[in-house]
C-alpha positions as CSV (number, residue, x, y, z in Angstrom):
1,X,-6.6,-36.1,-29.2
2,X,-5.9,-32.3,-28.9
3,X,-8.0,-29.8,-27.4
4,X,-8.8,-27.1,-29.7
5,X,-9.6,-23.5,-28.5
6,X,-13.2,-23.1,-29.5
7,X,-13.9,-20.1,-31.5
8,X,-16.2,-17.5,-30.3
9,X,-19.4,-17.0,-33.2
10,X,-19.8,-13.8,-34.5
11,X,-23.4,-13.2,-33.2
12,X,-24.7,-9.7,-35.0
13,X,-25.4,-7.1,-32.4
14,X,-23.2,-8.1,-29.8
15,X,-20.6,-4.9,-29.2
16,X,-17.1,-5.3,-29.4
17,X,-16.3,-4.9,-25.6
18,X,-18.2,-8.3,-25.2
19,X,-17.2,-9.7,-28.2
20,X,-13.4,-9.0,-27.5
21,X,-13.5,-10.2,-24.1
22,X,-11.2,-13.3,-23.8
23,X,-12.7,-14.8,-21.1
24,X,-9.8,-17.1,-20.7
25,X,-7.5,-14.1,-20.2
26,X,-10.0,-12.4,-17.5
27,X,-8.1,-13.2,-13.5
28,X,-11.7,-13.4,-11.8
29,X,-12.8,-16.2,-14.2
30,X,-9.3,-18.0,-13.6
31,X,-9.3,-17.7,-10.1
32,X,-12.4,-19.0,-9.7
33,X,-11.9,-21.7,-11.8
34,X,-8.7,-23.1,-9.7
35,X,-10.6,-22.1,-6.5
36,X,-13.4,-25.1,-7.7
37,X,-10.6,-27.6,-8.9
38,X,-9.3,-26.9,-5.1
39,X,-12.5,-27.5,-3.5
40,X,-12.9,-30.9,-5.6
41,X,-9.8,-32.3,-5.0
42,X,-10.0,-31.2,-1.3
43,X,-13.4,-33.2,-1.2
44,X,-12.3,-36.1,-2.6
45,X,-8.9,-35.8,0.0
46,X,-11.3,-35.3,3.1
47,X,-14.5,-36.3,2.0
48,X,-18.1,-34.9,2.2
49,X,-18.1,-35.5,6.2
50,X,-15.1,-34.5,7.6
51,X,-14.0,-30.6,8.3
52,X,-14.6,-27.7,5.6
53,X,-11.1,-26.5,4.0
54,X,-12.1,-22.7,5.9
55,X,-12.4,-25.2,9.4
56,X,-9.2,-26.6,8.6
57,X,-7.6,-23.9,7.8
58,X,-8.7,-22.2,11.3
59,X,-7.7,-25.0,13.2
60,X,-4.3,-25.3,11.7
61,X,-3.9,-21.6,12.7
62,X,-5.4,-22.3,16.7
63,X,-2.7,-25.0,16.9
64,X,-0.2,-22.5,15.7
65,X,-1.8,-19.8,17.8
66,X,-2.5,-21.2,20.7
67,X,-5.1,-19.0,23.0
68,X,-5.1,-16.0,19.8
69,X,-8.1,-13.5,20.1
70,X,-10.6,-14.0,17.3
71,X,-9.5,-10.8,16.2
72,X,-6.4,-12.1,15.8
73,X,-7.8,-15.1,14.0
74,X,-9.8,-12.9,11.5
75,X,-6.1,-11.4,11.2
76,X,-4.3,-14.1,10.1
77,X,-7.1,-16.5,8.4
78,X,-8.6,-13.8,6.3
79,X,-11.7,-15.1,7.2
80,X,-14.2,-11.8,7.9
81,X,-15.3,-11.9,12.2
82,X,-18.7,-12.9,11.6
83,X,-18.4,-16.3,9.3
84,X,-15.2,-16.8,11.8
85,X,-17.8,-16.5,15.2
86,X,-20.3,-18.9,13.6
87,X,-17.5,-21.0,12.8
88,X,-15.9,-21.2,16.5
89,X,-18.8,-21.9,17.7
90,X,-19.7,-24.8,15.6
91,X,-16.2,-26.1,16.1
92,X,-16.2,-25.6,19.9
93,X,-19.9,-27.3,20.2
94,X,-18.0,-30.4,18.3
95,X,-15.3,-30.7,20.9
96,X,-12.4,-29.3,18.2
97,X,-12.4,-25.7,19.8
98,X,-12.4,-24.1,23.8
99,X,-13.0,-20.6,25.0
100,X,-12.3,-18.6,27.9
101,X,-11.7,-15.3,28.8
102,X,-8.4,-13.6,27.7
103,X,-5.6,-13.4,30.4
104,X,-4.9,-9.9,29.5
105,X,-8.3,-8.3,28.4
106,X,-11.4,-10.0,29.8
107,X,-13.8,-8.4,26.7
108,X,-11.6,-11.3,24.4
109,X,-11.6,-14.9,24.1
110,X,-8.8,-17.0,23.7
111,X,-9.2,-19.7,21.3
112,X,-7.4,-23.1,21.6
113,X,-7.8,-26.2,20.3
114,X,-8.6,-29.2,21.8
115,X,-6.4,-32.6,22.0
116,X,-9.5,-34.3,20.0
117,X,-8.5,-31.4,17.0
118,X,-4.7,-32.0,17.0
119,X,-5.8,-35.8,17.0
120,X,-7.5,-35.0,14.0
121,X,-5.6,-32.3,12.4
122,X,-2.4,-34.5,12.5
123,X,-4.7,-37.8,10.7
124,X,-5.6,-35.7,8.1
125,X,-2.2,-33.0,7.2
126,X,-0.8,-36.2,4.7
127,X,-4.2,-35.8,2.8
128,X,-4.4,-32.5,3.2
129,X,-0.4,-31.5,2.2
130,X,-1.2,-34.1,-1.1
131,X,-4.2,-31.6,-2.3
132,X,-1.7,-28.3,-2.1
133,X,0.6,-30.8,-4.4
134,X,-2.0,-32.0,-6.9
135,X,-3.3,-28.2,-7.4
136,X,-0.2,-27.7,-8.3
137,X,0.6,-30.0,-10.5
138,X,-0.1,-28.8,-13.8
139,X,2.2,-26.0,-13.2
140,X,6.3,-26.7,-13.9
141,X,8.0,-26.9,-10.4
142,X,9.9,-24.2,-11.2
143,X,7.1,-22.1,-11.5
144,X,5.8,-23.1,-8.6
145,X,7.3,-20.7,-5.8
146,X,6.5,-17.8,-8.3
147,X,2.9,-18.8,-8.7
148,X,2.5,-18.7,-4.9
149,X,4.5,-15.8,-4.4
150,X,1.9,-14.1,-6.3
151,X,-1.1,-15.6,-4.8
152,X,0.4,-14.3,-1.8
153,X,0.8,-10.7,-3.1
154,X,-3.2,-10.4,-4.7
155,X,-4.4,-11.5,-0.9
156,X,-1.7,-8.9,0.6
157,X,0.0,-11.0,2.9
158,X,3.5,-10.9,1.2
């Protein structure tokens, strides 16, 4: 069975720059739309207990970044200094994160992450590698590196 495009009604009174507007077409819709299909094959990957996909994704950077400056870490996680404080603080209160005073500026902390969160981190990266696969999926492989090229540039980090 084919999916057919439904057809938009032609209510009376509605003006053209709503009726006109293909939804389908419009980036914000579309984006949002893959972000959810993301976060439900990420929750069935990790479940509804283990680490959030914004907590994984600061941990992967930590281990990458060993003692980085939350500065730094709002830097290259794109996640904005407050959500990224609370989150450092839930993590390190779970054993997964440490603090301590930067070697080279004592007004910063140095973030690392703890043996307990590479134990972790390196469990779950199979799981975790398999959801970047399945979102991209639909897409021919081809396509692929152009697709994320592009995600890349409407972020601003290519």
């Amino acid at each position: 069975m084919t999916r057919s495009k439904p057809r938009p009604t032609r209510a009376p009174g509605v003006p053209a720059a709503i009726r006109d507007f293909a939804l389908r077409d419009a980036p914000g819709h579309l984006l949002r739309r893959c972000h959810q299909r993301s976060e439900e094959l990420f929750a069935l990957a990790i479940g509804s207990d283990g680490p959030t996909r914004q907590q994984i994704g600061l941990l992967v950077t930590v281990c990458q970044h060993p003692a980085a400056s939350q500065a730094e870490l709002v830097m290259l996680t794109g996640i904005d200094k407050n959500t990224l404080a609370q989150m450092i603080k839930r993590l390190t209160r779970r054993g997964l994160l440490e603090q301590r005073r930067g070697e080279h500026d004592a007004r910063t902390n140095a973030i690392s992450a703890t043996r307990a969160a590479v134990r972790m981190l390196a469990q779950m990266m199979p799981r975790i590698r398999r959801v970047q696969e399945q979102i991209l999926e639909p897409l021919p492989k081809t396509l692929r590196p152009v697709f994320q090229r592009c995600l890349r540039l409407l972020v601003g980090v290519d």
